[in-house]
N, C-alpha and C positions, 0 to 999 in steps of 0.2 A: 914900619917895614915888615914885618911879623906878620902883620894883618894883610897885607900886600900880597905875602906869598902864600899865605894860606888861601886867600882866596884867589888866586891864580890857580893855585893847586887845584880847588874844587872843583874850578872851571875848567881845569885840561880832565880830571874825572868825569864831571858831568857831559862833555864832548865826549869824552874813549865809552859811556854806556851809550851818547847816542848815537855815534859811527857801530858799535855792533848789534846796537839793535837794527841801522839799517843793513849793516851786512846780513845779518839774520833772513832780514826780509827779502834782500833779492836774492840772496840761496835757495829760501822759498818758492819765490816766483820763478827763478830759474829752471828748475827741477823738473826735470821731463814729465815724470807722473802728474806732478803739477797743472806742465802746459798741456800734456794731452786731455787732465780733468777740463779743465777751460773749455778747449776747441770743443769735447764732446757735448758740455753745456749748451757752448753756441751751437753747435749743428741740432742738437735737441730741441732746443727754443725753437729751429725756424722752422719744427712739424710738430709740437707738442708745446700748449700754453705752459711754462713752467707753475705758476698759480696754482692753475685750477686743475691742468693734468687734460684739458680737453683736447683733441686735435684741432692742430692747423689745416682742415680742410683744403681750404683753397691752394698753400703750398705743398699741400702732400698730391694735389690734382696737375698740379704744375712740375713736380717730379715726376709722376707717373707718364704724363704726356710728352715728357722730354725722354723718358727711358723707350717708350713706343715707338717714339720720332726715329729713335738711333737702329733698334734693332729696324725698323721696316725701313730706313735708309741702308744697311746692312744688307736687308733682302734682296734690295734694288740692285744695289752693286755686285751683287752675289751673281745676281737672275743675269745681269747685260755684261757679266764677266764672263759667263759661261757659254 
């Protein structure tokens, strides 16, 4: 019986360190500073090979053509608003 409840014992211990160790970790992952390191990773990655540090050409070409698209539709509307 002795042996029963010690070793229950252990077992509701060894559950309460791995309930706050996963608390621990989604406090972590919660953490604004956190998700915005993330996001900035991701949007980094998709003009900058993380690796090697070389540019993503082809999406930094595909950025810049969408920023051109916008101001010269801008123009447009500007030029036949006026």
């Amino acid at each position: 019986m002795t042996q029963d409840m010690s070793a229950l014992e252990r077992e509701i211990e060894e559950t309460r360190e791995r309930l706050a160790s996963t608390i621990d970790q989604l406090a972590y992952r919660a953490h604004p500073k956190t998700i915005v390191g993330r996001q900035v990773t991701i949007v980094k990655s998709h003009f900058v090979e993380l690796d090697t540090g070389a540019p993503r050409t082809d999406n930094i070409l595909k950025a810049a053509g969408a920023v051109v698209g916008v101001i010269v539709l801008f123009a447009i509307v500007r030029k036949v608003a006026s």
